[in-house]
PyMOL Python script that loads the backbone (N, CA, C, O; Angstrom):
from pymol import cmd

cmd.read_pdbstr("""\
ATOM      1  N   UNK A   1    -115.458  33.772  -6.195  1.00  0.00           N
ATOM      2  CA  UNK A   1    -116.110  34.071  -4.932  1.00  0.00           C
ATOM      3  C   UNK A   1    -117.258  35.019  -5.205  1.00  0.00           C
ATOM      4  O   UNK A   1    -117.193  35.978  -5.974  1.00  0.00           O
ATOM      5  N   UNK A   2    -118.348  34.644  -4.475  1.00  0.00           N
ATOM      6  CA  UNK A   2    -119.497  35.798  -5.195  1.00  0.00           C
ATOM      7  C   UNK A   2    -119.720  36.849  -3.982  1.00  0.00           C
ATOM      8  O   UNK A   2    -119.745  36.389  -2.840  1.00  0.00           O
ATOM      9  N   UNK A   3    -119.858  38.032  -4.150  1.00  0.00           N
ATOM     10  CA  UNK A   3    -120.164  38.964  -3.695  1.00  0.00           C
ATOM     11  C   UNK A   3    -121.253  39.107  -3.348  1.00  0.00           C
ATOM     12  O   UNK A   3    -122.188  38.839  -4.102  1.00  0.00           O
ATOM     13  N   UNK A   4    -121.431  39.565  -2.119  1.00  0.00           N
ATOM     14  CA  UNK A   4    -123.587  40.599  -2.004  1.00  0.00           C
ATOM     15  C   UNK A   4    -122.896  41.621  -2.587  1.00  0.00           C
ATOM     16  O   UNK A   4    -121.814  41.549  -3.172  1.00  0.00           O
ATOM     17  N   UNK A   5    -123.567  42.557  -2.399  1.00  0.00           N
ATOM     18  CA  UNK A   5    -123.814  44.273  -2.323  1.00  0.00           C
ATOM     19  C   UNK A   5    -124.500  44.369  -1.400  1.00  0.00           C
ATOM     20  O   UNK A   5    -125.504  43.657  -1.416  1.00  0.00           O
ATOM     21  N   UNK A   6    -124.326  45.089  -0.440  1.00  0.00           N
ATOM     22  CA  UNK A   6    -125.163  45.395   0.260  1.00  0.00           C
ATOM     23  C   UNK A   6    -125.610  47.116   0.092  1.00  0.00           C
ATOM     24  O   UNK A   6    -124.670  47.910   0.125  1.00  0.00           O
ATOM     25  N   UNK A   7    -127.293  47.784  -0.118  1.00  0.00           N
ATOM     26  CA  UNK A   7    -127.561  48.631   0.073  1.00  0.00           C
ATOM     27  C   UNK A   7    -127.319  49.240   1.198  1.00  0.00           C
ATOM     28  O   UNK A   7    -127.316  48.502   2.183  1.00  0.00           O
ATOM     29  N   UNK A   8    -127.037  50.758   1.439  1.00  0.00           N
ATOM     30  CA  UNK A   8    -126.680  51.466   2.916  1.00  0.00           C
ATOM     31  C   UNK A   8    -127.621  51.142   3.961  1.00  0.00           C
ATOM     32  O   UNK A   8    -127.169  50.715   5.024  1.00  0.00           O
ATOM     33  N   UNK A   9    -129.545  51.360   3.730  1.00  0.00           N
ATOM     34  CA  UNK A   9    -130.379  51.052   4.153  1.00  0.00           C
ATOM     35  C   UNK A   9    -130.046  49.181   4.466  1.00  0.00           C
ATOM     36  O   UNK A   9    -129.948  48.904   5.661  1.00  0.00           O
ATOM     37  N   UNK A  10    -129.896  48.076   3.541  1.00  0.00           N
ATOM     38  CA  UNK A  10    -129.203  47.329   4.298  1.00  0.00           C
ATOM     39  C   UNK A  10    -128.260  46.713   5.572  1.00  0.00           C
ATOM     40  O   UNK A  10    -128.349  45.732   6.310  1.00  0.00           O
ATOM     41  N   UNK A  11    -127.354  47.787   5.420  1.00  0.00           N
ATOM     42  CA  UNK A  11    -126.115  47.815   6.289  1.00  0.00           C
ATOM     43  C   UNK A  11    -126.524  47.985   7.231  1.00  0.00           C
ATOM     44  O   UNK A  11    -126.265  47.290   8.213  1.00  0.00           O
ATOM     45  N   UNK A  12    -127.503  49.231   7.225  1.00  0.00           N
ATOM     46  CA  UNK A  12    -127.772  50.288   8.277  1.00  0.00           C
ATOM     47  C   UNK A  12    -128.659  49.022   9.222  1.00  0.00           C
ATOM     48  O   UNK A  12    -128.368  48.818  10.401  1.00  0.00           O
ATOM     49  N   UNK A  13    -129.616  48.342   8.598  1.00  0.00           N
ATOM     50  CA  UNK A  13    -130.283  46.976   9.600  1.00  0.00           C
ATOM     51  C   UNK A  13    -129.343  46.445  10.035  1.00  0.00           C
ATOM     52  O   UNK A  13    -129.222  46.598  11.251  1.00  0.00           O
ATOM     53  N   UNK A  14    -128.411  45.722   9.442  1.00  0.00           N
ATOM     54  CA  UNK A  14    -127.710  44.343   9.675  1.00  0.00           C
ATOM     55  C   UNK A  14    -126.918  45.104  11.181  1.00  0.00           C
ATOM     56  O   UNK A  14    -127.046  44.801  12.367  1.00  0.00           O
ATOM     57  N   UNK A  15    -126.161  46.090  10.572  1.00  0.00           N
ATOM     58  CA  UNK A  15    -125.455  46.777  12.102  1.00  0.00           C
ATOM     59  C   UNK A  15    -126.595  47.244  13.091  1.00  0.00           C
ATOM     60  O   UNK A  15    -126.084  46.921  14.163  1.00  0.00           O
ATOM     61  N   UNK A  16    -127.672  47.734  13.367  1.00  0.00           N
ATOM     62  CA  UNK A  16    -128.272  48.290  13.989  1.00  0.00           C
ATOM     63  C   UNK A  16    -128.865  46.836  14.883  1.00  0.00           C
ATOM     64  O   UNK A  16    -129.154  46.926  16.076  1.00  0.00           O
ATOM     65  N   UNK A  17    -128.965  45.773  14.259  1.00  0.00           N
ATOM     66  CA  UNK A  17    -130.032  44.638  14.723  1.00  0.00           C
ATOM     67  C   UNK A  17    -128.423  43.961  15.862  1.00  0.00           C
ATOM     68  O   UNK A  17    -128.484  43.563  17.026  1.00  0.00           O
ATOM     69  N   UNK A  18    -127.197  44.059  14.983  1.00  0.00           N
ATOM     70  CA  UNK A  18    -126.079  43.536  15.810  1.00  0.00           C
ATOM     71  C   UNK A  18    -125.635  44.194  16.777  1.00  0.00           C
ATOM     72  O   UNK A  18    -124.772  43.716  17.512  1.00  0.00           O
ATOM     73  N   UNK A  19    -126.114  45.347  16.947  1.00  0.00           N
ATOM     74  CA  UNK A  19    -125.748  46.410  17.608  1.00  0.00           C
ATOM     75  C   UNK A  19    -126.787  46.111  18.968  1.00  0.00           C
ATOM     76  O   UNK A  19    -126.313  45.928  20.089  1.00  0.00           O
ATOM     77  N   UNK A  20    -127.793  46.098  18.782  1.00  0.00           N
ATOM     78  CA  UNK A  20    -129.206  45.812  19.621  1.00  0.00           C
ATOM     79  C   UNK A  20    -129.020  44.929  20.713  1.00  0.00           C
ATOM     80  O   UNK A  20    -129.040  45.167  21.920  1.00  0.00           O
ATOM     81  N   UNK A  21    -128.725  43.242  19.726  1.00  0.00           N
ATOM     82  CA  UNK A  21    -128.613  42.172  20.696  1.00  0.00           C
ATOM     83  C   UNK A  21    -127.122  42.336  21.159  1.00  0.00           C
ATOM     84  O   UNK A  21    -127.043  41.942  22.323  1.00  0.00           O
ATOM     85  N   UNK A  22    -125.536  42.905  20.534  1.00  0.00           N
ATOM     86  CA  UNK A  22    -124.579  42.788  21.975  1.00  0.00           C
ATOM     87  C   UNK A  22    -125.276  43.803  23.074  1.00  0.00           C
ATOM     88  O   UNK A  22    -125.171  43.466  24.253  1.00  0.00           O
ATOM     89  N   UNK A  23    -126.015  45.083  22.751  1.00  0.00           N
ATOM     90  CA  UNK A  23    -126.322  46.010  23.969  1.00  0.00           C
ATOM     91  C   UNK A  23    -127.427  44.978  25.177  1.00  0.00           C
ATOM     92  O   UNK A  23    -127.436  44.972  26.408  1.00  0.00           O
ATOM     93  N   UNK A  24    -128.177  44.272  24.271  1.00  0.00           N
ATOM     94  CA  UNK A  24    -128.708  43.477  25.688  1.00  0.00           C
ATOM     95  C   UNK A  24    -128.357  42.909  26.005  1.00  0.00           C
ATOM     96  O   UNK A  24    -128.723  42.993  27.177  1.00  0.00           O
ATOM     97  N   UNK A  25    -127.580  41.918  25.913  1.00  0.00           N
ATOM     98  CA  UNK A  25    -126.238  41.112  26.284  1.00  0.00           C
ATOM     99  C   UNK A  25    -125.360  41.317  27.524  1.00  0.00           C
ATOM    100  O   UNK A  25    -125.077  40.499  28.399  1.00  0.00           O
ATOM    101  N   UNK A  26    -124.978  42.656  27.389  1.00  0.00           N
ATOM    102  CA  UNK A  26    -124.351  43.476  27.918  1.00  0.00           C
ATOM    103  C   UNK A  26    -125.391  44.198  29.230  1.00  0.00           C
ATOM    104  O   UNK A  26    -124.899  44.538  30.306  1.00  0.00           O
ATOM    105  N   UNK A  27    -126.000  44.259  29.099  1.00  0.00           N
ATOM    106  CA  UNK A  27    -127.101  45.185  29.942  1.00  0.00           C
ATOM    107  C   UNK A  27    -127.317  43.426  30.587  1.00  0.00           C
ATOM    108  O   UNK A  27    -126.640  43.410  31.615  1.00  0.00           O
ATOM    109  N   UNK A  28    -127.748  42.481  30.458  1.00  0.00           N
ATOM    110  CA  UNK A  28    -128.405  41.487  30.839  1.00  0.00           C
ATOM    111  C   UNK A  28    -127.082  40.686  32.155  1.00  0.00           C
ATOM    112  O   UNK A  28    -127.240  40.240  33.291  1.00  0.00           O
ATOM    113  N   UNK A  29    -125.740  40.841  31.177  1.00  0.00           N
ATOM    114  CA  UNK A  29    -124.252  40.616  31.918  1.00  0.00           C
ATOM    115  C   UNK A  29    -124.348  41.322  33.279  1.00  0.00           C
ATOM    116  O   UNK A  29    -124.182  40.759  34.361  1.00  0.00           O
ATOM    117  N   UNK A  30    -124.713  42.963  33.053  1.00  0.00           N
ATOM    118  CA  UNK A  30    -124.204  43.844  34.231  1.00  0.00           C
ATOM    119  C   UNK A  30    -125.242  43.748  34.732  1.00  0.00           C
ATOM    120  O   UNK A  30    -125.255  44.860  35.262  1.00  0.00           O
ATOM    121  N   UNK A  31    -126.577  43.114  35.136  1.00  0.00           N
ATOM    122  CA  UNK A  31    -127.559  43.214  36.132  1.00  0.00           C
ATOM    123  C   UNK A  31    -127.112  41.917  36.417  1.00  0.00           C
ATOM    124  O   UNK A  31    -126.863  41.849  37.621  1.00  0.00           O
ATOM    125  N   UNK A  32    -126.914  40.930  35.878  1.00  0.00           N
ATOM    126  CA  UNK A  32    -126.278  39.760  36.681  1.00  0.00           C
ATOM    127  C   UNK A  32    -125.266  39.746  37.937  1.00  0.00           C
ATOM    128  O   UNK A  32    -125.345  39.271  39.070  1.00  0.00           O
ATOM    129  N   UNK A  33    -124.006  40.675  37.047  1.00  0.00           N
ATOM    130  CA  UNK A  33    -123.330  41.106  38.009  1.00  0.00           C
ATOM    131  C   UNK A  33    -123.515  41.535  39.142  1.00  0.00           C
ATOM    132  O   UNK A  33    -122.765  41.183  40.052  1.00  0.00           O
ATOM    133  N   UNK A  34    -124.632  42.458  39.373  1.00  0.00           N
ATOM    134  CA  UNK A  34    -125.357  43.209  40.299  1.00  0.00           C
ATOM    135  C   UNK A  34    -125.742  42.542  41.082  1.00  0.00           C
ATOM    136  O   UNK A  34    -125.406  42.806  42.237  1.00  0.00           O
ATOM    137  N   UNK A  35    -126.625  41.365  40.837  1.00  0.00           N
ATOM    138  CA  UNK A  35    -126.977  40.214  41.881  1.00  0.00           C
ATOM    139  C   UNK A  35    -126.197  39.962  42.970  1.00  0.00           C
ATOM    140  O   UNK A  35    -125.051  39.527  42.855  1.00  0.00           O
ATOM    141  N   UNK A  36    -126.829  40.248  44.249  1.00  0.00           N
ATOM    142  CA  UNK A  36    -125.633  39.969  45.491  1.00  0.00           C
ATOM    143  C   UNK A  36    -125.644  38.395  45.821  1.00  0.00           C
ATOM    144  O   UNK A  36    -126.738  37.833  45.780  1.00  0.00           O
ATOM    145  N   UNK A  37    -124.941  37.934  46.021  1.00  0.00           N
ATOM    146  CA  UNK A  37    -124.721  36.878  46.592  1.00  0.00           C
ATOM    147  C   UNK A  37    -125.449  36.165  47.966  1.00  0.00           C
ATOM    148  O   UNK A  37    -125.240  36.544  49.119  1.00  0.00           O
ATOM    149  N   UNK A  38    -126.388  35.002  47.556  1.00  0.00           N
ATOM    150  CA  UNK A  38    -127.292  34.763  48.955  1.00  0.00           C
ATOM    151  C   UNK A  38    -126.724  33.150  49.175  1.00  0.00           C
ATOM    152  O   UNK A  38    -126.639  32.271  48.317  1.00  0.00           O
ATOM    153  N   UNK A  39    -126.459  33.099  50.264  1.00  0.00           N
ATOM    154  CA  UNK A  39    -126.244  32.013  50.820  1.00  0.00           C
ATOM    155  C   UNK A  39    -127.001  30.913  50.923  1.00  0.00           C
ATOM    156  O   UNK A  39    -128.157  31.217  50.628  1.00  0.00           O
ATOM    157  N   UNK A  40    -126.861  29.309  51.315  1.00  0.00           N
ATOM    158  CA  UNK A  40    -127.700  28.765  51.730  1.00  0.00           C
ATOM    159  C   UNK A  40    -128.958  28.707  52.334  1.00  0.00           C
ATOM    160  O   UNK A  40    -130.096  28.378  51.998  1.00  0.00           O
ATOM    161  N   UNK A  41    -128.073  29.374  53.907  1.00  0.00           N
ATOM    162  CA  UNK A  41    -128.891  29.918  54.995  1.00  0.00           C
ATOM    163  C   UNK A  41    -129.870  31.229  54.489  1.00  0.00           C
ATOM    164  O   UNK A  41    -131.071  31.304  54.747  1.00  0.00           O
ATOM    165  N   UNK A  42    -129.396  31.849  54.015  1.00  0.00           N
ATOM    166  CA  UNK A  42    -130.328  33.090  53.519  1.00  0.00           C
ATOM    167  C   UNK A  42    -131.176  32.506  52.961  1.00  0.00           C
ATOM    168  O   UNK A  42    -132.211  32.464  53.627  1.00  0.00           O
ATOM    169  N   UNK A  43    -131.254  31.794  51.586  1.00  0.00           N
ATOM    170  CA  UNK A  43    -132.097  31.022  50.979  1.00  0.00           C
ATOM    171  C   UNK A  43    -133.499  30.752  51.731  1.00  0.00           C
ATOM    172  O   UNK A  43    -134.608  31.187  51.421  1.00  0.00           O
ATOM    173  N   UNK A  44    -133.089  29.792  52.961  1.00  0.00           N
ATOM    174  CA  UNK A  44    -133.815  29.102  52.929  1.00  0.00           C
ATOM    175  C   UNK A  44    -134.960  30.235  54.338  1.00  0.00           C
ATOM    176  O   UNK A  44    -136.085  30.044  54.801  1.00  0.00           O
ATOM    177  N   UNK A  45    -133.974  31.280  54.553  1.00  0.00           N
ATOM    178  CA  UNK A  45    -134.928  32.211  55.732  1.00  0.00           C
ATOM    179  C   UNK A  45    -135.822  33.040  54.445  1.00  0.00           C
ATOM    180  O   UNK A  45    -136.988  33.427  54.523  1.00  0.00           O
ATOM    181  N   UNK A  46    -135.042  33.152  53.455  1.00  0.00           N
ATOM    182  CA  UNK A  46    -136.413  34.174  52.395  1.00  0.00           C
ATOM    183  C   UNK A  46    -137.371  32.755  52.146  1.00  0.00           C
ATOM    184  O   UNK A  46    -138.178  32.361  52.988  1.00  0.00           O
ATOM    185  N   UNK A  47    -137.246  32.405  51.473  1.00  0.00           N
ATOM    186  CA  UNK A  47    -138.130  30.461  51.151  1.00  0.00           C
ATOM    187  C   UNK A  47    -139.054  30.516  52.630  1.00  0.00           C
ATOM    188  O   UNK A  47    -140.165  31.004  52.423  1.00  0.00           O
ATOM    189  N   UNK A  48    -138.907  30.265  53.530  1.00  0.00           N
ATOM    190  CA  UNK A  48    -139.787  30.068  54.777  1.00  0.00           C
ATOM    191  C   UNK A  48    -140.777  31.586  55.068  1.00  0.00           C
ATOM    192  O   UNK A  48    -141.950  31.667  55.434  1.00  0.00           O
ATOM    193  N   UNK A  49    -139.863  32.599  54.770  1.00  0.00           N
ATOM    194  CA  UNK A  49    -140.425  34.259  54.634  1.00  0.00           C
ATOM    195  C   UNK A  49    -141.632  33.967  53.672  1.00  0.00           C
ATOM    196  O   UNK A  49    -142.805  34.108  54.016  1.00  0.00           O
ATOM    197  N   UNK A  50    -141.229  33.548  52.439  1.00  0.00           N
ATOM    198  CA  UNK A  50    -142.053  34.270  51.082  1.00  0.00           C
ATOM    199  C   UNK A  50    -142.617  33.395  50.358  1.00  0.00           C
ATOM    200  O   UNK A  50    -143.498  33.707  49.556  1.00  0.00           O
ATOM    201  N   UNK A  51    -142.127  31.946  50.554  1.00  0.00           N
ATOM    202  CA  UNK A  51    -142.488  30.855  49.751  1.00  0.00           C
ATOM    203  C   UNK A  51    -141.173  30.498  48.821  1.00  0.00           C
ATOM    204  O   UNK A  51    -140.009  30.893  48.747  1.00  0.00           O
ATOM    205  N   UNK A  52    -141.833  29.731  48.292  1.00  0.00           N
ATOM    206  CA  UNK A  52    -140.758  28.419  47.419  1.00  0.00           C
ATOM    207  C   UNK A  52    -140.302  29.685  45.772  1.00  0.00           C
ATOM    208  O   UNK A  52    -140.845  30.779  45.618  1.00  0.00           O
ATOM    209  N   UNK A  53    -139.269  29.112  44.838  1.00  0.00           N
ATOM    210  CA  UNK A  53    -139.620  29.802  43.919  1.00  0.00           C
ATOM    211  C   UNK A  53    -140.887  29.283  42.528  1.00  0.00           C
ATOM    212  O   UNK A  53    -141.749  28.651  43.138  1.00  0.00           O
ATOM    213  N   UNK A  54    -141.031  29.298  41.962  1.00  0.00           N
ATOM    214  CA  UNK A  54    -142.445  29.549  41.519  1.00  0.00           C
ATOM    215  C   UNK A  54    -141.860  28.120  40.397  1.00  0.00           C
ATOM    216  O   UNK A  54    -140.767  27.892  39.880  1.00  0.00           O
ATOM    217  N   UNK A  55    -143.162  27.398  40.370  1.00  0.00           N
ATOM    218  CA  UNK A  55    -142.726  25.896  39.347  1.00  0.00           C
ATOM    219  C   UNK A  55    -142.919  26.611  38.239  1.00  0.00           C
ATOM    220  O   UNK A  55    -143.455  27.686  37.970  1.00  0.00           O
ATOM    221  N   UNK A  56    -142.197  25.528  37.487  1.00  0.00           N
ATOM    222  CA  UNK A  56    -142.177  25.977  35.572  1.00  0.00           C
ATOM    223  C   UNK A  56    -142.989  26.481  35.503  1.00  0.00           C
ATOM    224  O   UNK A  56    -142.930  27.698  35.331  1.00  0.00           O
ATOM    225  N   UNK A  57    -144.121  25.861  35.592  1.00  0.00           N
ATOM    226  CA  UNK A  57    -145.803  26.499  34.377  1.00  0.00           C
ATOM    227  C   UNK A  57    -145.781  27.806  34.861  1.00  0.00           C
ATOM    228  O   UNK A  57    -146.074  28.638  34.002  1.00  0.00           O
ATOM    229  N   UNK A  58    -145.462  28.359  36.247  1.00  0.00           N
ATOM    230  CA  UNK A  58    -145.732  29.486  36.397  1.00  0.00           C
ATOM    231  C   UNK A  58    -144.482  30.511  36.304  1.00  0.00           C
ATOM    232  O   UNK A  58    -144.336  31.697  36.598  1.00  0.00           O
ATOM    233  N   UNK A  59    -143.662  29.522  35.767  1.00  0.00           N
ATOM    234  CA  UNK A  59    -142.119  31.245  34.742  1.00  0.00           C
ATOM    235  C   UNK A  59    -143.021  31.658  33.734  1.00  0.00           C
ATOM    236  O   UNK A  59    -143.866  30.888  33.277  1.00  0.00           O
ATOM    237  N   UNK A  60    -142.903  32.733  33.392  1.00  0.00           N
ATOM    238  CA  UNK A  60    -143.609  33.544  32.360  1.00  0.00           C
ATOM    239  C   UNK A  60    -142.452  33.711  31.443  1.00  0.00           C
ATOM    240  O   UNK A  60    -142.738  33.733  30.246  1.00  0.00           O
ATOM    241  N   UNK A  61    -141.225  33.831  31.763  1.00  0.00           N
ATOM    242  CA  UNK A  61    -140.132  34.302  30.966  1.00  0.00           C
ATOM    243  C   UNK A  61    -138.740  33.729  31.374  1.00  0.00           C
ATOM    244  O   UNK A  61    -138.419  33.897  32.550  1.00  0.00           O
ATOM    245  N   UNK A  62    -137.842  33.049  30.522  1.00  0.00           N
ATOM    246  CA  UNK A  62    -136.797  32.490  31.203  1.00  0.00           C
ATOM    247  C   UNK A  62    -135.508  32.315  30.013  1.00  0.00           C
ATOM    248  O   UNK A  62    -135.522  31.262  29.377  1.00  0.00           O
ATOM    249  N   UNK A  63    -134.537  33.206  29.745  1.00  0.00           N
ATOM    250  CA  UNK A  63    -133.428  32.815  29.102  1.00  0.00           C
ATOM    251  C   UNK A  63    -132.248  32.266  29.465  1.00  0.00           C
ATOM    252  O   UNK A  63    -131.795  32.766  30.495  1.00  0.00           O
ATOM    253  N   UNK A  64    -131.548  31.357  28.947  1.00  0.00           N
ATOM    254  CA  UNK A  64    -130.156  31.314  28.999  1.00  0.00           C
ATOM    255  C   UNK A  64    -128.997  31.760  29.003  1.00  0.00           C
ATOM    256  O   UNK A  64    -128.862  31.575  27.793  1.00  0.00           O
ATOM    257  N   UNK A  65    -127.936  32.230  29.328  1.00  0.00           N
ATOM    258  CA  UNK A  65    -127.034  33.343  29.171  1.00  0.00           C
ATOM    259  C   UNK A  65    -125.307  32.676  29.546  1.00  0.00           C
ATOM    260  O   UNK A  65    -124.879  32.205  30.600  1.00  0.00           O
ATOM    261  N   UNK A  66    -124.714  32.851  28.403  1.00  0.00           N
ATOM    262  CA  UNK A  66    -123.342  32.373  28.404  1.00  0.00           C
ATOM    263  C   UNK A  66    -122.991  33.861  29.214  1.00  0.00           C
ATOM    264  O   UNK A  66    -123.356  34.999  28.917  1.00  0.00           O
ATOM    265  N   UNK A  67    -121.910  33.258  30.651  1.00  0.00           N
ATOM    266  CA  UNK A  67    -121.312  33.832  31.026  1.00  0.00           C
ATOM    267  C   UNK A  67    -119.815  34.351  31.134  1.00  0.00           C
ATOM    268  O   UNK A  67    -119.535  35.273  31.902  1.00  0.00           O
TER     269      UNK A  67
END
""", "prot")
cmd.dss("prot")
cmd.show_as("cartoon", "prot")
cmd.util.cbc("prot")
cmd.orient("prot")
């Protein structure tokens, strides 16, 4: 079985970078959570209020997220 070695300065990335993406993960989870719950009817009184939500070309930013 072959071994790495890993240098401390190594380690110190590999944990710090794994460390990074569960904290946004986590931060990204609990503002989800936060989201209140809008109904149909609500929907469609903000939509008539404010407009439609915005077509593709105009998302600037959009991830996926296992819940």
């Amino acid at each position: 079985m072959a071994e790495e070695i890993l240098t401390l300065n190594e380690l110190r990335k590999v944990v710090k970078e794994v460390v990074e993406e569960v904290v946004r993960k986590e931060i990204l989870n609990l503002r989800i959570s936060l989201l209140p719950y809008v109904s149909d009817e609500e929907q469609k009184e903000i939509e008539s209020a404010c407009g439609k939500c915005p077509e593709s070309e105009e998302v600037v930013y959009e991830e996926d997220v296992e819940i």
